[in-house]
C-alpha positions in Angstrom: 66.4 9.5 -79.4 69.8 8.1 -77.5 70.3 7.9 -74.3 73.3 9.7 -73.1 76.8 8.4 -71.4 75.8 10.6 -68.2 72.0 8.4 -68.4 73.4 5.2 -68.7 75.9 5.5 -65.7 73.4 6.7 -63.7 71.0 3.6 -64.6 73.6 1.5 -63.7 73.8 3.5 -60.3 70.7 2.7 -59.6 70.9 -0.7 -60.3 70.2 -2.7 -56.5 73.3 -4.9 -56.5 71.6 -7.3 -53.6 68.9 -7.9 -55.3 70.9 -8.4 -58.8 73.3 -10.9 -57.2 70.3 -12.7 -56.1 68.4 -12.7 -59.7 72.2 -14.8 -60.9 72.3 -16.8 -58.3 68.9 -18.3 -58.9 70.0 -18.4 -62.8 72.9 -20.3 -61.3 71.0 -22.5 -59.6 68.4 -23.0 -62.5 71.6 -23.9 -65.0 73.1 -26.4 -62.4 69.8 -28.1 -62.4 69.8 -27.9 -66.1 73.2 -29.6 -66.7 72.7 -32.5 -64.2 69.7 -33.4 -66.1 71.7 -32.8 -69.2 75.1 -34.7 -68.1 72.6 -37.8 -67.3 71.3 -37.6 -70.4 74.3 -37.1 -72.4 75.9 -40.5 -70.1 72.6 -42.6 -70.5 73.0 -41.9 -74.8 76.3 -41.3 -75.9 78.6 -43.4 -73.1 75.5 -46.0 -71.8 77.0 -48.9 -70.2 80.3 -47.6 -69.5 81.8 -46.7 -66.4 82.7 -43.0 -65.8 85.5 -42.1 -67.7 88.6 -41.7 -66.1 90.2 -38.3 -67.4 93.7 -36.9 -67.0 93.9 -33.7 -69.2 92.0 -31.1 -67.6 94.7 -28.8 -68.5 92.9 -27.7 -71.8 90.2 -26.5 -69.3 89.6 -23.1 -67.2 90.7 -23.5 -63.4 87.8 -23.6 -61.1 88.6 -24.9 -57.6 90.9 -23.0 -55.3 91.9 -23.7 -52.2 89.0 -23.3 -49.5 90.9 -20.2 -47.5 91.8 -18.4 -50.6 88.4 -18.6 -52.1 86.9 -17.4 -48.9 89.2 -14.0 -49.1 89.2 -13.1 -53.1 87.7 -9.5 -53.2 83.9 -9.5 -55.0 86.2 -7.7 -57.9 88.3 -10.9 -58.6 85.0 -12.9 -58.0 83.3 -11.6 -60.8 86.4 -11.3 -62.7 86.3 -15.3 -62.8 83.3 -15.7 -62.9 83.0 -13.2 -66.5 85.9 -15.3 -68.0 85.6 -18.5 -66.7 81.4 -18.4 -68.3 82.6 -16.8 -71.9 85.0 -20.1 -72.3 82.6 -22.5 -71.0 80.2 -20.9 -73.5 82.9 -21.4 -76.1 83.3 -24.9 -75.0 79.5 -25.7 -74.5 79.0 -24.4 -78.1 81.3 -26.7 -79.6 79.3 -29.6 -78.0 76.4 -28.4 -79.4 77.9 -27.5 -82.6 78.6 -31.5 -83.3 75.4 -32.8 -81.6 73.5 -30.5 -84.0 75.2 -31.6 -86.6 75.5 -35.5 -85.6 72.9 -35.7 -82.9 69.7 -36.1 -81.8 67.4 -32.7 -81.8 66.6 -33.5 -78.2 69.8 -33.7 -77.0 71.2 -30.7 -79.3 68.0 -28.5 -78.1 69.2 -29.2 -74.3 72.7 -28.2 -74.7 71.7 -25.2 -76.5 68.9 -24.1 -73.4 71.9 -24.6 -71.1 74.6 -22.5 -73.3 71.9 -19.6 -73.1 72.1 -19.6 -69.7 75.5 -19.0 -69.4 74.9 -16.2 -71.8 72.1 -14.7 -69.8 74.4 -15.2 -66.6 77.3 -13.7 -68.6 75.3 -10.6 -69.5 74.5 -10.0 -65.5 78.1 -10.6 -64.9 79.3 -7.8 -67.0 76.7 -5.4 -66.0 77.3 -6.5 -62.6 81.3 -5.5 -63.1 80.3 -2.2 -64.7 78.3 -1.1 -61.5 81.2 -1.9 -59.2 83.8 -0.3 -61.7 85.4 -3.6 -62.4 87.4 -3.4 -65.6 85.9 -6.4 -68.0 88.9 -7.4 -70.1 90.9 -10.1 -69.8 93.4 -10.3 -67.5 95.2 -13.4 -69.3 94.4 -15.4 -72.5 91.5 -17.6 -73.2 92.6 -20.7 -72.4 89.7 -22.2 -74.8 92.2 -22.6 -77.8 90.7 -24.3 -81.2 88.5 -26.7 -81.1 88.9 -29.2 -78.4 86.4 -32.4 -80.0 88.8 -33.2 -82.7 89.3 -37.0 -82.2 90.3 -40.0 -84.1 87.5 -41.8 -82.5 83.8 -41.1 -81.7 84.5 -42.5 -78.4 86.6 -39.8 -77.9 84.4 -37.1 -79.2 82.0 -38.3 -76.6 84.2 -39.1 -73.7 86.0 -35.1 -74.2 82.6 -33.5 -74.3 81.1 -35.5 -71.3 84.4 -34.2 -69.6 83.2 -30.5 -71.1 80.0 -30.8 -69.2 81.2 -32.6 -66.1 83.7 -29.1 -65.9 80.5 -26.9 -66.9 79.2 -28.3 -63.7 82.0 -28.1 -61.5 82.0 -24.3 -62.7 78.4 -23.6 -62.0 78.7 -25.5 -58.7 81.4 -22.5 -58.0 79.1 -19.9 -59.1 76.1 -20.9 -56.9 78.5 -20.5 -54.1 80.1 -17.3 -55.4 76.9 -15.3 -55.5 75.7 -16.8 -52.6 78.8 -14.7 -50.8 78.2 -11.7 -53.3 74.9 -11.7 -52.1 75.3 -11.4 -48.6 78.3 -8.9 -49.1 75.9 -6.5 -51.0 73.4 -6.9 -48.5 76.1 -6.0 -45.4 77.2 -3.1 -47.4 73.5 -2.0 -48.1 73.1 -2.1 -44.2 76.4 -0.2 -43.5 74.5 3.2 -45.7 
């Protein structure tokens, strides 16, 4: 027997957004622990004894810093709004690295990337059902900027070096979330007081 429009909006009504928001941002935390263990690894095997690479083209990579006094006013709408699009093309991205380590790698290595990029699915999945509770339309507001695949390199050095640079943005991205969720978190639970 299905379950009816009217039954699932009033799931999702039910839904405690406090104690959701706190449920990511311990997923959040558990992936950031994940991928410094991983981006170690990855240095230690792929780029041992080099220095850390000095990038310049972040372009090809979603923004994740702002400025501290813009991030501090964003609504919890555009939040999760960058957080939903900004974890479907790391996802993207993560799966390419996996996609050539699986093919290339070592098991190991391929089997950690792959734990981390079903994380970000997991965390994707609360995102989304966190947007549907607060009546935050999911699509895109601009295009992916994840276009093709970004690894194609003359040189395994540079294979390695882009998706080091992948994971190093991963990070910086999951850093953001943590601290996202964290205001989420205590906004839900100032509005829960407010009732």
């Amino acid at each position: 027997m299905g379950i009816s429009a009217s039954s699932e909006v009033a799931a999702e009504e039910t839904i405690d957004l406090q104690r959701e928001f706190e449920s990511s941002l311990k997923l959040a935390q558990k992936l950031l622990i994940r991928l410094q263990s991983l981006i170690h690894t990855f240095k230690q095997e792929r780029l041992s004894g080099s220095y850390m690479p000095l990038f310049h083209d972040w372009s090809m990579l979603p923004k994740v810093e702002l400025k501290f006094q813009e991030w501090l006013h964003i609504s919890d709408a555009q939040r999760l709004r960058f957080l939903a699009e900004s974890c479907e093309d790391y996802k993207n991205l993560l799966d390419q690295v996996y996609a050539y380590e699986h093919d290339k790698g070592d098991p190991a290595l391929s089997e950690s990337i792959d734990n981390a990029s079903l994380d970000l699915r997991d965390l994707l999945h609360h995102i989304h059902l966190q947007m549907s509770v607060l009546g935050v339309d999911a699509h895109r507001v601009g295009q992916s900027r994840v276009l093709g695949n970004i690894l194609k390199q003359k040189s395994i050095w540079g294979i390695y070096e882009k998706a080091f640079l992948i994971l190093k943005s991963i990070e910086q991205f999951v850093q953001r979330a943590v601290r996202d969720y964290t205001v989420l978190r205590s906004s839900a639970k100032r509005n829960a007081g407010l009732h």
